[in-house]
N, C-alpha and C positions, 0 to 999 in steps of 0.2 A: 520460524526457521526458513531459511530459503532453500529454494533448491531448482538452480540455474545453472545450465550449462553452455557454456559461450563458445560460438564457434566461428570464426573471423572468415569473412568473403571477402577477395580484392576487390572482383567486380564490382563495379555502381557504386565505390566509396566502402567503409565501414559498416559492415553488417555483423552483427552480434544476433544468433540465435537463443533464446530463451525456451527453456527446454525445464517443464515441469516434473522435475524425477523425482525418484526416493519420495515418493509420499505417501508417509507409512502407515501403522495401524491407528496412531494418535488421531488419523485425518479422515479414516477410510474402512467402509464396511460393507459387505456386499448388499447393503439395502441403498447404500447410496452410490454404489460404482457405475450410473452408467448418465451422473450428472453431478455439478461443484457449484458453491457457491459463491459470488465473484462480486465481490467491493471493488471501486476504482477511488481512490487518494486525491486530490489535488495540490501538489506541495510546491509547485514554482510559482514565486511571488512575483505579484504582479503582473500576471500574466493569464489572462482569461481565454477560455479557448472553445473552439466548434470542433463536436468531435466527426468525423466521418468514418463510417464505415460500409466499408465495400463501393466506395465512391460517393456514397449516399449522404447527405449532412443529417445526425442522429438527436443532437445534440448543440443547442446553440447557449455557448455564451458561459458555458461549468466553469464556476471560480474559484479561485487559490482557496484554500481551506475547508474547501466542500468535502461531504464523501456521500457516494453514490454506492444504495446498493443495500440490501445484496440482493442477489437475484440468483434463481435455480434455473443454472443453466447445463444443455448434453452437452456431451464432450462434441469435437468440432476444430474449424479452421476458419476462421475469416482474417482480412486486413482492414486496419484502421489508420487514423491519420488523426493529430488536433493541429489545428490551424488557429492563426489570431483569429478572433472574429471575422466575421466579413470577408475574411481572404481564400484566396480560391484554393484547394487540395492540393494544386502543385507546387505550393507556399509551405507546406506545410512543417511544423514546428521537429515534431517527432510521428515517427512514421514505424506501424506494428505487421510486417508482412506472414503470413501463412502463420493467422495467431492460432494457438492452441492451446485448448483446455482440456483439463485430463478430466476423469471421471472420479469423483469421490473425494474432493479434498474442500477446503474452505478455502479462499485464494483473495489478498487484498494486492491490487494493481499498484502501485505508488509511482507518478509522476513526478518528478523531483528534480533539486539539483544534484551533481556529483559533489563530489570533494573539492573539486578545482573548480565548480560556477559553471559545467553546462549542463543540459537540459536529458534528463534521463529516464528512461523507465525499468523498475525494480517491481518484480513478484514477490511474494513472499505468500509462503502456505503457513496459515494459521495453527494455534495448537488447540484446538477446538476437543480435547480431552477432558474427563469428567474432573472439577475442583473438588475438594474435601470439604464434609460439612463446616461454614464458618470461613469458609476462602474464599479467594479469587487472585484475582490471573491477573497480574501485570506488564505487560512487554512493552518495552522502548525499543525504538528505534530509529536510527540516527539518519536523517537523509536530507541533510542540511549541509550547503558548503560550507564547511567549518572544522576545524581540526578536532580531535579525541579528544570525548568529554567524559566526566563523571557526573553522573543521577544521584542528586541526593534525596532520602525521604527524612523530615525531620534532624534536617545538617546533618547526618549520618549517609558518604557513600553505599548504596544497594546495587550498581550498575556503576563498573569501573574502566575507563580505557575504551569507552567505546566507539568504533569508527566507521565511518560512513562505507557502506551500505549495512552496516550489520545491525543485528540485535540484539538484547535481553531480557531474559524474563524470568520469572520467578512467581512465584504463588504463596499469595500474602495472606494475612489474618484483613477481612473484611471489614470497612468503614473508612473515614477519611484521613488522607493523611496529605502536607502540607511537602512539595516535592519541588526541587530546583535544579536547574542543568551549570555544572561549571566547567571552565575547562580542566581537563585532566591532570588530578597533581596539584590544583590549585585552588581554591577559595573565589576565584574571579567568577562571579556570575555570567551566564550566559543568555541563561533564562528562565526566569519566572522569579519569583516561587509561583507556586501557583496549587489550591486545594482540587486534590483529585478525591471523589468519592467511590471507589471502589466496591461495588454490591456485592453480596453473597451470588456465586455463583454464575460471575460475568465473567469476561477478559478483557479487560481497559488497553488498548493498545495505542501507545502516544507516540508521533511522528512528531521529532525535531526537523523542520523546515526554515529554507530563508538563508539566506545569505552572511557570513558574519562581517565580511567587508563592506557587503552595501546595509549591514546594521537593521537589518529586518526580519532575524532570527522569531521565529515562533514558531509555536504545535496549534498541531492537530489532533484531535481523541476521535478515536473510533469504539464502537460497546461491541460485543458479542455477547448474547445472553441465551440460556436455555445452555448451562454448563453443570448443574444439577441435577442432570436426567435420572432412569431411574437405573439400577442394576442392569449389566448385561446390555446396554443402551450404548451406540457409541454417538454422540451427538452431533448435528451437522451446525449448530448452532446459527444466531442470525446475529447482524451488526449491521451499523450504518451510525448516522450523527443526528440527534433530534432535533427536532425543528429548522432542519436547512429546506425541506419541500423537495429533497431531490429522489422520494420515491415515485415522483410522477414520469421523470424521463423515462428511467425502467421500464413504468410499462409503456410506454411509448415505444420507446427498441420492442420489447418482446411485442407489441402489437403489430409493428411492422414487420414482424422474421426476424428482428434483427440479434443474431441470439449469445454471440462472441465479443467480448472486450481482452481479451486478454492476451499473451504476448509469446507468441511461436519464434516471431525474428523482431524485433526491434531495432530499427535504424532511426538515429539523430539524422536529421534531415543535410546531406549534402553539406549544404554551405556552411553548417556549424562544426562539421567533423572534419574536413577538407586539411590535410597537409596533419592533422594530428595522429594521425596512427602510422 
């Protein structure tokens, strides 16, 4: 679910605040309220980037499809930037000022395109709640330029009419199931098929990314596991993607101070927002 509150500046171009509210008991218990834990997405294709933060380069060279994370992070403020590679901060792609992270939630970053092809970034808090013996957690979510599609698992619609930036989910009976994206209303594939294995007790959470005009539509999976806790438990659960190596940057950040990725004000850099709002 998301939970963002946009709040538009004239000044210095389009400035959109991201404001992590309503994040409720699904996400938060006072054993974990005074730190969240914070995945960041890579879903604009073809396009690799340095991230900086607080001026600093943290980050070189994170690419379209990675996911980074997670990491137990205090609540806090910092700003960040991703830049092409090599390019200096003031170049920068997308730009995250006076970032904020609340206390107590599970929190996946998503770098993405919009609906109409530019370059965005979307929060989204996890539902990191206990599954039922024999389940798991499936959530789509659309953050692909591309028009409203329908999820199917097994040619059967599960996830109907869904439109970019939003979600769904649902909590499934456990084991694999063969799952494809069409457009909405329609039998037109989009993308995949593609076998998802769904564990007891995870949250499989698949980001349609990619573009459908420049025809480079594809996902991302990200796992959250540790959703079987025991009674009375409310779980902070963990995720990331296996085998991408990108638990080394983390602690990179966190060895250097560096403890905030996440997004208080997010601004599209100037020259890509210019004359559109």
């Amino acid at each position: 679910m998301q939970y963002a509150m946009f709040r538009r500046v004239a000044a210095g171009g389009a400035v959109a605040a991201l404001t992590f509210a309503g994040v409720g008991a699904a996400t938060m218990s006072p054993a974990y309220a005074a730190s969240s834990k914070v995945s960041v997405v890579h879903g604009i294709p073809d396009t690799p980037v340095d991230v900086y933060v607080n001026g600093e380069k943290t980050l070189n060279n994170f690419k379209p499809g990675d996911v980074a994370g997670p990491l137990t992070l205090p609540e806090g403020e910092y700003d960040i930037a991703l830049t092409k590679p090599g390019e200096a901060i003031d170049k920068a792609i997308l730009k995250v000022d006076d970032a904020a992270v609340p206390g107590g939630a599970n929190i996946s970053l998503a770098a993405h395109l919009s609906a109409d092809g530019e370059p965005q970034i979307t929060p989204f808090v996890n539902d990191v709640s206990k599954v039922g013996a024999g389940k798991a957690r499936l959530i789509v979510r659309h953050t692909a330029a591309a028009p409203a599609v329908d999820v199917r698992a097994g040619g059967k619609p599960v996830f109907e009419n869904l439109t970019n930036p939003k979600e769904a989910k649902a909590d499934v009976a456990a084991g694999s199931v063969k799952a494809d994206v069409v457009l909405a209303g329609t039998d037109t594939v989009a993308i995949g098929p593609a076998d998802l294995n769904l564990k007891e007790g995870t949250a499989t959470i698949v980001y349609a990314i990619g573009s459908a005009e420049a025809k480079n539509l594809n996902v991302v999976a990200q796992t959250i596991n540790g959703l079987h806790s025991a009674p009375g438990g409310v779980p902070s659960g963990t995720g990331g993607q296996a085998g991408t190596g990108v638990d080394t940057w983390w602690y990179v950040l966190a060895g250097a101070g560096v403890l905030l990725l996440v997004g208080g004000g997010a601004r599209v850099a100037a020259t890509a927002r210019a004359g559109r709002r």
